[in-house]
C-alpha positions as a LaTeX table, in Angstrom:
\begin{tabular}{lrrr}
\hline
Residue & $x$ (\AA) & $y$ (\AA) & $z$ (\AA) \\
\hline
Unk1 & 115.33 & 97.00 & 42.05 \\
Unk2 & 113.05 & 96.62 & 45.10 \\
Unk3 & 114.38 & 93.71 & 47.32 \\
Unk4 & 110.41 & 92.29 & 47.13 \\
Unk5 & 110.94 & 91.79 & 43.55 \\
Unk6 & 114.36 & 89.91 & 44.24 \\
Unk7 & 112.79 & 87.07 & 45.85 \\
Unk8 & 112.12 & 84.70 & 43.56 \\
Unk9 & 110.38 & 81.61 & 44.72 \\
Unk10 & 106.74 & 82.36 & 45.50 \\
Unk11 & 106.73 & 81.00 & 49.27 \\
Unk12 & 109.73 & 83.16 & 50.49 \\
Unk13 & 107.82 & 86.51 & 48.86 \\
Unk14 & 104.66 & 85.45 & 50.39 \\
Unk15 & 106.63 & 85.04 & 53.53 \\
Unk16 & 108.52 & 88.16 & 52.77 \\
Unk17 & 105.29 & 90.53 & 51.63 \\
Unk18 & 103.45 & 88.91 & 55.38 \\
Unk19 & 106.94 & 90.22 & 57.61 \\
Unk20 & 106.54 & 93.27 & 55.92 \\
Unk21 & 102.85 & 93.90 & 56.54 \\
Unk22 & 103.12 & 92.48 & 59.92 \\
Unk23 & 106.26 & 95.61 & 61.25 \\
Unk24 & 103.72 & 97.83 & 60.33 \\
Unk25 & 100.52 & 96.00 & 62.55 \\
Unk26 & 102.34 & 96.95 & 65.41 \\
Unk27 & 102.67 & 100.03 & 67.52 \\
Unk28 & 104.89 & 103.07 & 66.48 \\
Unk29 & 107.79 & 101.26 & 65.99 \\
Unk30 & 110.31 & 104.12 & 65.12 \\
Unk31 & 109.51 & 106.03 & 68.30 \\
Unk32 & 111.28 & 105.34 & 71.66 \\
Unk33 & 109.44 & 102.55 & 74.36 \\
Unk34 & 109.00 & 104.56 & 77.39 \\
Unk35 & 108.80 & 101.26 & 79.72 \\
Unk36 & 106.37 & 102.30 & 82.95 \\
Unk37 & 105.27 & 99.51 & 84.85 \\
Unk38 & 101.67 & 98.87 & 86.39 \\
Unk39 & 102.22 & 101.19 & 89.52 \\
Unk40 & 99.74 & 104.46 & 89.81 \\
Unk41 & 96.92 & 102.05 & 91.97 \\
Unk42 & 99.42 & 101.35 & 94.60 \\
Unk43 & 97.95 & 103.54 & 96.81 \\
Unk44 & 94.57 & 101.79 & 96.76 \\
Unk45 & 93.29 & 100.76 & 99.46 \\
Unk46 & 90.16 & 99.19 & 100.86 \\
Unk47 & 87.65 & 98.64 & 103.93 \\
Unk48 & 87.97 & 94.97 & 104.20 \\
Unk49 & 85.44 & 92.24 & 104.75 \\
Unk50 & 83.00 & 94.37 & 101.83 \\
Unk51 & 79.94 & 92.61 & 99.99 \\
Unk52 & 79.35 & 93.45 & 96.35 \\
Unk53 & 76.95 & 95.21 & 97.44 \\
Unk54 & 78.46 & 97.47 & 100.43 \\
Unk55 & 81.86 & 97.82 & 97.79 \\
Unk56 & 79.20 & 99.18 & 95.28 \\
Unk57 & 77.78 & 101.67 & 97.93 \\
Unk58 & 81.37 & 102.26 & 98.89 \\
Unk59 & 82.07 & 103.28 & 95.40 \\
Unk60 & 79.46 & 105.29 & 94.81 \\
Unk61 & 80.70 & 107.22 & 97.48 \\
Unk62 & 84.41 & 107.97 & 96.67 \\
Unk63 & 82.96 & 109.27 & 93.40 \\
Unk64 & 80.65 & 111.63 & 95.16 \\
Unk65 & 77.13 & 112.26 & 95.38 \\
Unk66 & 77.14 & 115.01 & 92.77 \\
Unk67 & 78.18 & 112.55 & 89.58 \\
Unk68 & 75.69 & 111.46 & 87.32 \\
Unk69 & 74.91 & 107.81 & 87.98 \\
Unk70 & 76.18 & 105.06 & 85.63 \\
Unk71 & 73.92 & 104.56 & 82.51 \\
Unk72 & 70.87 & 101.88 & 83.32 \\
Unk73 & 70.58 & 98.72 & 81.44 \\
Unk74 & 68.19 & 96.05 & 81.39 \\
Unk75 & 68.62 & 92.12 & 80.58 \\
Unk76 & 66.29 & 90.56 & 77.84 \\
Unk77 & 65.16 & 87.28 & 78.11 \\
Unk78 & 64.20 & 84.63 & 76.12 \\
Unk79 & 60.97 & 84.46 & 77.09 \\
Unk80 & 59.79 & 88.02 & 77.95 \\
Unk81 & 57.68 & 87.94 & 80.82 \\
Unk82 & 54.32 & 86.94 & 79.26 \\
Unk83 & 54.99 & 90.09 & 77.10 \\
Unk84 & 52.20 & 90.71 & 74.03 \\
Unk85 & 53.68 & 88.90 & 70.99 \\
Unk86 & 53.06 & 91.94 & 68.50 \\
Unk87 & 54.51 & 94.28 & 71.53 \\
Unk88 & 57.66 & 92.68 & 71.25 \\
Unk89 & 57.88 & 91.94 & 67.59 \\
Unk90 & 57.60 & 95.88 & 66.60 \\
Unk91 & 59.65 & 96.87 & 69.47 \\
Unk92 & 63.14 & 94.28 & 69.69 \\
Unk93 & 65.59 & 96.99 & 69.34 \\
Unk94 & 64.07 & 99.53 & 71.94 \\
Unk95 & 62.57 & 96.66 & 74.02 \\
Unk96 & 63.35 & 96.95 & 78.01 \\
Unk97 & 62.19 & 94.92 & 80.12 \\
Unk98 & 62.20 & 96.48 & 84.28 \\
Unk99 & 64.53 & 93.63 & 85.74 \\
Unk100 & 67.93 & 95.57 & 86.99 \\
Unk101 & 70.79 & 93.99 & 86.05 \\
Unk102 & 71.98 & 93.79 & 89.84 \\
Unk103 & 69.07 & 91.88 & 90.86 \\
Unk104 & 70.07 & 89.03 & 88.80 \\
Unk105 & 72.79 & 88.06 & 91.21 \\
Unk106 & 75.31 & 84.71 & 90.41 \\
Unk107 & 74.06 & 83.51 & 93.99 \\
Unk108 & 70.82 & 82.92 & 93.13 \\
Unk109 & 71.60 & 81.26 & 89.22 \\
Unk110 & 72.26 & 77.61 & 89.56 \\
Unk111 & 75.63 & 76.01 & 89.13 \\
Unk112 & 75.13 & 75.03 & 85.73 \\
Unk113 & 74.52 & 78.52 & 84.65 \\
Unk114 & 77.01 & 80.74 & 83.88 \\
Unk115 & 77.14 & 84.25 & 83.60 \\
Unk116 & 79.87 & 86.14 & 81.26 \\
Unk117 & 80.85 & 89.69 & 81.19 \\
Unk118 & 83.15 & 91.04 & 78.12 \\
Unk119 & 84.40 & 94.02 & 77.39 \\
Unk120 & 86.87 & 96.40 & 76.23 \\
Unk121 & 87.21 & 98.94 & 79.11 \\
Unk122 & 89.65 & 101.21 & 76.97 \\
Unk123 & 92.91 & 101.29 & 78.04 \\
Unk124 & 93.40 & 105.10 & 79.91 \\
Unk125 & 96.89 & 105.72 & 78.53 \\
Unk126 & 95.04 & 105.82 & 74.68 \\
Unk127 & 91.95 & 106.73 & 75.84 \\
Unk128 & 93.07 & 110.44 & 77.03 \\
Unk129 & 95.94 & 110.70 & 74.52 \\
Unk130 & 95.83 & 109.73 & 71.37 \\
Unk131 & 92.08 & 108.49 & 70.46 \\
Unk132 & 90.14 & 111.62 & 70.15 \\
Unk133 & 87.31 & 111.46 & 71.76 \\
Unk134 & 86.38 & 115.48 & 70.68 \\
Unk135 & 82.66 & 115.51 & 71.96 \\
Unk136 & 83.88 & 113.78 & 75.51 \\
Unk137 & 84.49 & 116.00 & 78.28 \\
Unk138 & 88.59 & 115.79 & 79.33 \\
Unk139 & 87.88 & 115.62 & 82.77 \\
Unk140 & 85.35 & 112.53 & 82.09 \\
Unk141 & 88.44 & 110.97 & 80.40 \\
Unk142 & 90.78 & 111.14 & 83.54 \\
Unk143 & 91.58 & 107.88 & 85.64 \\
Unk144 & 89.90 & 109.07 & 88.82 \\
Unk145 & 86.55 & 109.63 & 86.97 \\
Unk146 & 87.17 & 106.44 & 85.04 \\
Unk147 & 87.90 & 103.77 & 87.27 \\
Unk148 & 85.45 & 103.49 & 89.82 \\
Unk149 & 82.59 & 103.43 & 86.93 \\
Unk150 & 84.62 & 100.56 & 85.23 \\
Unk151 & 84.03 & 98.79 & 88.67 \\
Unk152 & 80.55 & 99.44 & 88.92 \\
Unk153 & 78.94 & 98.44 & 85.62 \\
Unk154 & 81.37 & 94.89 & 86.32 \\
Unk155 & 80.24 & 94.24 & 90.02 \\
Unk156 & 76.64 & 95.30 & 89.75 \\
Unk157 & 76.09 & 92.58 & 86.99 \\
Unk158 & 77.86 & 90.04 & 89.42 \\
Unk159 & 79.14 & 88.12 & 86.08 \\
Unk160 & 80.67 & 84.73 & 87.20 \\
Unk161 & 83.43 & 85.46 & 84.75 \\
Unk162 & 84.97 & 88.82 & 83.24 \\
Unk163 & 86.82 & 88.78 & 80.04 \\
Unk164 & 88.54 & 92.17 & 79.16 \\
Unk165 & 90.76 & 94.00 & 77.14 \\
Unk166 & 92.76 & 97.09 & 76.79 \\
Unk167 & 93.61 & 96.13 & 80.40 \\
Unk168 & 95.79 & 98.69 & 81.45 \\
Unk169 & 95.67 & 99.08 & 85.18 \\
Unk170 & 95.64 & 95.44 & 86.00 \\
Unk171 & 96.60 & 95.58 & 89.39 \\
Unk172 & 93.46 & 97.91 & 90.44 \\
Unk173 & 91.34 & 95.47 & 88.85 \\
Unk174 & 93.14 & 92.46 & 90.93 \\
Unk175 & 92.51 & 94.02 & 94.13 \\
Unk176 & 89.13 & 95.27 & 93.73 \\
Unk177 & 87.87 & 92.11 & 92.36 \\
Unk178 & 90.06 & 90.18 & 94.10 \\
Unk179 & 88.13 & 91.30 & 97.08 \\
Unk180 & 85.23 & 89.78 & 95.97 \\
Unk181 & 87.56 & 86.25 & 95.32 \\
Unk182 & 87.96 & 86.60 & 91.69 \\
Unk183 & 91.20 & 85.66 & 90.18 \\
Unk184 & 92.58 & 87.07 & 87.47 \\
Unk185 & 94.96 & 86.26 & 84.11 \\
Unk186 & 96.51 & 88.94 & 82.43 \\
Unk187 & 98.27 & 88.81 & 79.22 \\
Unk188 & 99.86 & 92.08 & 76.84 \\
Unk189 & 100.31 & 93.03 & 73.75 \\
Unk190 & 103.71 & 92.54 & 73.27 \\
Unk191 & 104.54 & 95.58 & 71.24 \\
Unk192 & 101.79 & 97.65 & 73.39 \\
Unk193 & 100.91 & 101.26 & 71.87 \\
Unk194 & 100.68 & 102.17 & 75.29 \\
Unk195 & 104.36 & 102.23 & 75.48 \\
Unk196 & 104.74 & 104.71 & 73.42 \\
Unk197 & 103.18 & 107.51 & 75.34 \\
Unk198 & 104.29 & 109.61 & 78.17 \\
Unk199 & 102.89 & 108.74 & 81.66 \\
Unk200 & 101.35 & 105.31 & 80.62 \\
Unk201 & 100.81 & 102.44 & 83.19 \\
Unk202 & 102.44 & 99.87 & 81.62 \\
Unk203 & 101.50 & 97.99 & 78.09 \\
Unk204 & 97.29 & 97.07 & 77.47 \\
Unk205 & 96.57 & 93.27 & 77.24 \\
Unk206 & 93.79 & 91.02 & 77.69 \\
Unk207 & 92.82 & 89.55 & 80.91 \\
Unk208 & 90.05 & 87.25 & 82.52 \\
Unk209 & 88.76 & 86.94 & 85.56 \\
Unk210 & 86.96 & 84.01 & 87.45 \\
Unk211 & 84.75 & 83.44 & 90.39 \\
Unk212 & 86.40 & 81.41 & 92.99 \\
Unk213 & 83.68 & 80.64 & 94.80 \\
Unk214 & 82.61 & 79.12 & 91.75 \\
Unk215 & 85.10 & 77.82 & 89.98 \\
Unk216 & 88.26 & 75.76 & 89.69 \\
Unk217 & 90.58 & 76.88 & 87.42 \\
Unk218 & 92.37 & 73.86 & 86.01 \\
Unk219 & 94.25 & 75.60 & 83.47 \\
Unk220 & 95.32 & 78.66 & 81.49 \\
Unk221 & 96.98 & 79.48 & 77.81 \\
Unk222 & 97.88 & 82.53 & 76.51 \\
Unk223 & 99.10 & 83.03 & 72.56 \\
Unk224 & 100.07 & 85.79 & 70.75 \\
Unk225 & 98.06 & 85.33 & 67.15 \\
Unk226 & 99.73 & 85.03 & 64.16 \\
Unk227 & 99.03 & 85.62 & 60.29 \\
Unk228 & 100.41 & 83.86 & 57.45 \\
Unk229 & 102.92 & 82.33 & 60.55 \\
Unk230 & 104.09 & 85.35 & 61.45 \\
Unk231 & 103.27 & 86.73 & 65.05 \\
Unk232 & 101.14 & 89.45 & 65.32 \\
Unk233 & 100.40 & 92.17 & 67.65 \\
Unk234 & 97.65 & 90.83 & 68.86 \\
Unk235 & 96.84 & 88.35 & 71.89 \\
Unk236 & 94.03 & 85.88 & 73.58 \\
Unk237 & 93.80 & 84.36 & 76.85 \\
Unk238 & 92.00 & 81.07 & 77.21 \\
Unk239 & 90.79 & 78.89 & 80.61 \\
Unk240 & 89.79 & 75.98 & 81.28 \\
Unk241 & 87.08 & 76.17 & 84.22 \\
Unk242 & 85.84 & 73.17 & 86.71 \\
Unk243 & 82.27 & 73.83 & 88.30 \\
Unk244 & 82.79 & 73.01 & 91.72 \\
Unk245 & 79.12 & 72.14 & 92.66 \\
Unk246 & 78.70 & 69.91 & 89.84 \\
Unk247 & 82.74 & 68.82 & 88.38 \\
Unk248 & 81.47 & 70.26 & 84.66 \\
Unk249 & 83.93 & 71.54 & 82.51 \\
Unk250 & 84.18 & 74.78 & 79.91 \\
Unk251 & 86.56 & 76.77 & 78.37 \\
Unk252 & 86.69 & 80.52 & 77.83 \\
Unk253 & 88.94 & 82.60 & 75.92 \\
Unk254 & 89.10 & 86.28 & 74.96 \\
Unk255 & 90.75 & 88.34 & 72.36 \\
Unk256 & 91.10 & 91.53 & 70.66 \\
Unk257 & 91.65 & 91.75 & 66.64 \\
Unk258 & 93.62 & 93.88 & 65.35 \\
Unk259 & 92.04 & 97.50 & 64.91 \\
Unk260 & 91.21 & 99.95 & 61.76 \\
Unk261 & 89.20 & 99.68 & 58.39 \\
Unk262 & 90.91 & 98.29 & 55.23 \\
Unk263 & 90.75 & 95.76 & 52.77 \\
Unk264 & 93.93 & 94.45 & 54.01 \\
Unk265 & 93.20 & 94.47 & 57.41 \\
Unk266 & 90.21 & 92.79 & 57.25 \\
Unk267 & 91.78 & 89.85 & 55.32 \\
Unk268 & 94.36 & 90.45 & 58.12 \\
Unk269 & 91.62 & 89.78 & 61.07 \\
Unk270 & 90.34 & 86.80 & 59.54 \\
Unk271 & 93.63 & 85.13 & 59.17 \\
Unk272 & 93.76 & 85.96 & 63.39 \\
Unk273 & 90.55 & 84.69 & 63.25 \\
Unk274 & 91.79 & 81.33 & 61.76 \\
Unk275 & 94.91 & 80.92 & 64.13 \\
Unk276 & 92.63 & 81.72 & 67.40 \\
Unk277 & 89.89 & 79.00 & 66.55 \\
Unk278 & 93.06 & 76.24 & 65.75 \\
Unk279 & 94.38 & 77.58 & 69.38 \\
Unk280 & 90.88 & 77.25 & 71.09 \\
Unk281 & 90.24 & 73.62 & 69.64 \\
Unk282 & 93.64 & 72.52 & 70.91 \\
Unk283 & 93.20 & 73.68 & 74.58 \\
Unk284 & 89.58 & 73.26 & 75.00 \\
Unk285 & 89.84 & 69.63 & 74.40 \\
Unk286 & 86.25 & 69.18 & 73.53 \\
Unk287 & 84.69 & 70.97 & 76.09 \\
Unk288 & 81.82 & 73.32 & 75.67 \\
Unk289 & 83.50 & 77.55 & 74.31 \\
Unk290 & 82.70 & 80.94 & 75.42 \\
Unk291 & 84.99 & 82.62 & 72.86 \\
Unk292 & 84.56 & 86.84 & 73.41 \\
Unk293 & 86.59 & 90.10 & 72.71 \\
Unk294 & 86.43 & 92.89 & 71.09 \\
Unk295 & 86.72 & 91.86 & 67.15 \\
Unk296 & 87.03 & 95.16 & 65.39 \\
Unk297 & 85.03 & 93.34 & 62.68 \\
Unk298 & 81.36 & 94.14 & 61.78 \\
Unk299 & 79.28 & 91.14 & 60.85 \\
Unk300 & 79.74 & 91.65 & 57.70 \\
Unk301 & 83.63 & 91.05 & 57.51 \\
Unk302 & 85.26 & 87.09 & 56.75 \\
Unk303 & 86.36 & 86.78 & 60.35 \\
Unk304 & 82.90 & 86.56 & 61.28 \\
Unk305 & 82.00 & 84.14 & 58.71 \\
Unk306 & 85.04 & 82.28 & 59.33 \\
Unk307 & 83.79 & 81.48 & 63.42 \\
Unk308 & 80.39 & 80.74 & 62.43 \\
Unk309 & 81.58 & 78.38 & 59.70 \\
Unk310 & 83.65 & 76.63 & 61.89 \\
Unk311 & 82.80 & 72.84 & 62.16 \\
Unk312 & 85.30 & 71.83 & 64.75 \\
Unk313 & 83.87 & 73.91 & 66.92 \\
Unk314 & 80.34 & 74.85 & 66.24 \\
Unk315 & 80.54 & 77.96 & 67.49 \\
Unk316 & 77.19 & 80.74 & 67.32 \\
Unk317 & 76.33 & 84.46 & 68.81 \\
Unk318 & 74.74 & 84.72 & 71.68 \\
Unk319 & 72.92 & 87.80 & 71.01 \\
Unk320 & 72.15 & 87.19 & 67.90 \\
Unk321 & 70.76 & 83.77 & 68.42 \\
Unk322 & 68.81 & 85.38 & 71.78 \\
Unk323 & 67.64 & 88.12 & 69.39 \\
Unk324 & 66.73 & 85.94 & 66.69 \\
Unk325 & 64.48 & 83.59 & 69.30 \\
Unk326 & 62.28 & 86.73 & 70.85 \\
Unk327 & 61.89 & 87.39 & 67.79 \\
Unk328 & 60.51 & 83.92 & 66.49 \\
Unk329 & 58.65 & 83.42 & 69.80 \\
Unk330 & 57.14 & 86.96 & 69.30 \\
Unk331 & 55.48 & 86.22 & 65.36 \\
Unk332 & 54.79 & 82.89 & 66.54 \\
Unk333 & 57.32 & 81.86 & 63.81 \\
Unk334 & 58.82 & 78.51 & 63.58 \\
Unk335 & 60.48 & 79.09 & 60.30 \\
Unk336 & 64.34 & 78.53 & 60.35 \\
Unk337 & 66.64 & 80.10 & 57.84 \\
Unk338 & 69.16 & 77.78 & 56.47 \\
Unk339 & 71.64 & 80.80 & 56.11 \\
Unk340 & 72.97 & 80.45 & 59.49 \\
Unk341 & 75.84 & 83.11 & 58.82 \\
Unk342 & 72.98 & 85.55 & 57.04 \\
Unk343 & 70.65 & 85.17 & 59.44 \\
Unk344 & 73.23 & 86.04 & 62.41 \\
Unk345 & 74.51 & 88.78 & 60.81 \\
Unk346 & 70.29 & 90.62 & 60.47 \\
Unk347 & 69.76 & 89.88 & 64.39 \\
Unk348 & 73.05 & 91.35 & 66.16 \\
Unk349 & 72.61 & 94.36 & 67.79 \\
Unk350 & 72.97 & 97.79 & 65.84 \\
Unk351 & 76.09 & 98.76 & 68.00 \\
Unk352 & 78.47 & 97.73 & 70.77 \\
Unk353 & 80.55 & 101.00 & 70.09 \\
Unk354 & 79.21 & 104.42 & 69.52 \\
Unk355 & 81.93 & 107.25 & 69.66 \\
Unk356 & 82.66 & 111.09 & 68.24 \\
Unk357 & 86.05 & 111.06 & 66.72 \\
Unk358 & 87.66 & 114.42 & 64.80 \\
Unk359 & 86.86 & 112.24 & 61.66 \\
Unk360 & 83.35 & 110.86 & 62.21 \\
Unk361 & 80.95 & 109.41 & 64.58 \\
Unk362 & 81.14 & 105.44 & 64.54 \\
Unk363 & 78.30 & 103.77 & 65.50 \\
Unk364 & 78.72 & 99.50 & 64.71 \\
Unk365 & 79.16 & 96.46 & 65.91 \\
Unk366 & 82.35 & 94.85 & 66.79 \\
Unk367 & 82.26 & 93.05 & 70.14 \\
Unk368 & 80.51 & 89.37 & 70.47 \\
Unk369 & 80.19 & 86.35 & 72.37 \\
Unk370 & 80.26 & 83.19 & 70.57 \\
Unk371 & 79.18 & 80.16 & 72.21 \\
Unk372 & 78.95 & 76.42 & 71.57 \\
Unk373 & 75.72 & 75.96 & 70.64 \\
Unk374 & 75.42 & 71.83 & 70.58 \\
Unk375 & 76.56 & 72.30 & 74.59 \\
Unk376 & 75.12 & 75.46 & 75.88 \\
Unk377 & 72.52 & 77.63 & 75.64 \\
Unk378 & 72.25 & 81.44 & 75.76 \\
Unk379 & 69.01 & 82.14 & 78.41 \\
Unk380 & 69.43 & 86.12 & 78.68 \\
Unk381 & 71.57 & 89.27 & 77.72 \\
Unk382 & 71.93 & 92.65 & 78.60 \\
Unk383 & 70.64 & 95.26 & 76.44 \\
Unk384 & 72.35 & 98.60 & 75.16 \\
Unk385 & 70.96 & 102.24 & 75.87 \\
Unk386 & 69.25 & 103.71 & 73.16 \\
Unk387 & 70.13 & 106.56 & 70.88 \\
Unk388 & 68.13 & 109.05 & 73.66 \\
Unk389 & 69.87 & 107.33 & 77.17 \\
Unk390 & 73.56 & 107.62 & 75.85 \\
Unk391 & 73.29 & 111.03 & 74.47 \\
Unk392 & 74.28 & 113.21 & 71.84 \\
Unk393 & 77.50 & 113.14 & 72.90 \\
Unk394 & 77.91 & 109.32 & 73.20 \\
Unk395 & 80.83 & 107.23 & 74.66 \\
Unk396 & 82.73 & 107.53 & 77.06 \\
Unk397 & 81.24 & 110.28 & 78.80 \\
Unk398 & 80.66 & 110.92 & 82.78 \\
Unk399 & 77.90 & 108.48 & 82.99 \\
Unk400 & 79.93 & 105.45 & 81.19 \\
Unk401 & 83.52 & 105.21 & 81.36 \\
Unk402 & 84.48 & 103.87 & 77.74 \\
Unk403 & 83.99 & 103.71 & 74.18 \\
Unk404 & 82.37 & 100.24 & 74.23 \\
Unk405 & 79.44 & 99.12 & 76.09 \\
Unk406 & 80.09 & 95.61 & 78.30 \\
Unk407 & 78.42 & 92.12 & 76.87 \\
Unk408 & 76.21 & 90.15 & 79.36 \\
Unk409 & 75.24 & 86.76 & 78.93 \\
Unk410 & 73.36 & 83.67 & 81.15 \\
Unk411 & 74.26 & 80.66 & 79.36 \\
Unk412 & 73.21 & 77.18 & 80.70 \\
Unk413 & 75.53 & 74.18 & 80.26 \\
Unk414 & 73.42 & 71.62 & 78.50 \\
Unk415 & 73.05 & 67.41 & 79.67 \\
Unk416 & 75.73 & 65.39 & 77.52 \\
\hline
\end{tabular}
């Protein structure tokens, strides 16, 4: 007889079933760890004393005047500009409004305003071997085409924190940001794919980075999620920040769910889900949440439910509450929906990801930033490119270096 069936008392086969599951959430366990450490940027180096701007000019250079430029976003705001009510009611999803993301600089936002970038840069060791990207060009793929885009869409949108994952070249990122005084936490899976794979840089994580100039950084947590009290594969890092101008306090923590379509691993993501929110409320104390990451969950899966429904937290999405607000302020509509969950779910974006695998093209959302709602507010966010800008062979592709587009927020910390 099976050993599952052996186990009679109905705790130690739940426990036993949730082991089982939880060997097989993992990497490629049967194959052989081939151990690199984070080493092919040690070569990098830099002209010091470099603005954001002069590193971005800098940049632009090493790649080469004859690459296409980086794909152009826009921010949208929640209060367009003076913009024709209908105008912007018929046209939310294509709406642009001309404001350059690198004109909004963090010198010019005031302390109590924060500006978060999150993203999952895809980590290069997966990303050119095993994900199958079959409509993206192989050399587009390659580090040295990569990496200096993944520094340009950060820098330009001078976030005042960067939350990231599938963080595989750590290091680069520490000393090109780090020029620019960000500091940065990084955290890995600890049964990385990446591992697993010829060549590879070390194991992916998550990682966060902070403006010094900024910030305090009081204190840092990083936990490996578990389901059904088993650990996972799966990881978040959270912060707690201190605004130097004005002593205000915040946490932010990042993630990334665990990955693939199932019925099981949905139910999988929101029991993650669960054990992150218990680990946020713990370390954040009280303080006002930025929680981000890539979720691998469309709206429509428990896990997103599950943070919405929260109470300890009282946690919402940014762009779909910033959405949902144009929107209003465009019919002239004061009506609230008391589906809170329903109502986020219709005003999220159409996609964060939009790739070309052997398979099937997957176009959906998976990527958020929830907020606290009672203590900050979301004033602006950056846009996607539409179906026409990102082309019909979509991401990553030479003009945008991976399969998910960044998140940009302004949120403002709101009076006690």
């Amino acid at each position: 007889m099976d050993s599952t069936y052996q186990i009679k008392r109905k705790s130690d086969r739940k426990a036993y079933i949730s082991k089982l599951m939880l060997t097989r959430m993992g990497s490629f366990n049967l194959a052989t760890k081939i151990a690199n450490v984070d080493s092919q940027d040690d070569g990098l180096k830099l002209p010091t004393d470099l603005n954001i701007e002069k590193l971005l000019q800098h940049i632009r250079q090493l790649r080469g005047d004859h690459q296409l430029p980086l794909l152009k976003r826009y921010f949208l705001k929640s209060n367009p500009f003076g913009m024709a009510a209908e105008s912007v009611a018929d046209n939310l999803r294509d709406l642009r409004i001309k404001s350059l993301s690198n004109v909004c600089g963090s010198s010019s936002r005031n302390p109590n305003q924060i500006r978060l970038l999150q993203w999952n840069l895809l980590s290069q060791t997966l990303g050119q071997s095993i994900d199958g990207f079959v409509s993206c060009p192989q050399n587009a793929l390659t580090w040295a085409n990569r990496k200096f885009l993944i520094v340009e869409e950060i820098l330009q949108n001078q976030p005042d924190i960067i939350c990231l994952q599938e963080v595989d070249h750590f290091k680069f990122l520490q000393t090109i940001l780090g020029s620019q005084n960000y500091e940065g936490v990084f955290y890995p899976k600890p049964d990385s794919p990446c591992l697993y794979i010829e060549n590879n840089n070390g194991p992916d994580g998550c990682a966060i980075f902070i403006n010094r100039y900024k910030y305090i950084l009081r204190n840092f947590s990083t936990h490996t999620l578990e389901v059904w009290h088993v650990q996972s594969n799966q990881v978040a890092i959270a912060v707690n920040l201190i605004i130097k101008a004005t002593g205000r306090e915040f946490c932010v923590c990042t993630t990334h769910l665990k990955a693939r379509h199932s019925s099981l691993l949905s139910k999988l993501r929101n029991e993650q889900g669960r054990d992150l929110l218990h680990f946020i409320q713990k370390f954040s104390e009280g303080r006002p949440v930025l929680l981000c990451g890539d979720f691998n969950a469309e709206p429509i899966e428990p896990v997103y439910s599950t943070i919405l429904n929260c109470e300890f937290l009282n946690l919402s999405s940014a762009y779909a509450d910033l959405h949902n607000e144009v929107e209003k302020n465009a019919k002239n509509d004061s009506h609230n929906n008391n589906d809170k969950v329903q109502q986020s779910i219709r005003n999220e974006p159409p996609y964060t990801t939009w790739k070309i695998r052997e398979d099937s093209e997957i176009c959906h959302t998976i990527d958020y930033i929830f907020y606290s709602k009672n203590q900050l507010k979301v004033k602006n966010c950056l846009e996607f490119p539409s179906d026409n800008e990102i082309g019909k062979n979509r991401i990553p592709s030479f003009q945008y270096p991976s399969d998910h587009f960044s998140l940009v927020c302004d949120f403002e910390i709101l009076d006690s």
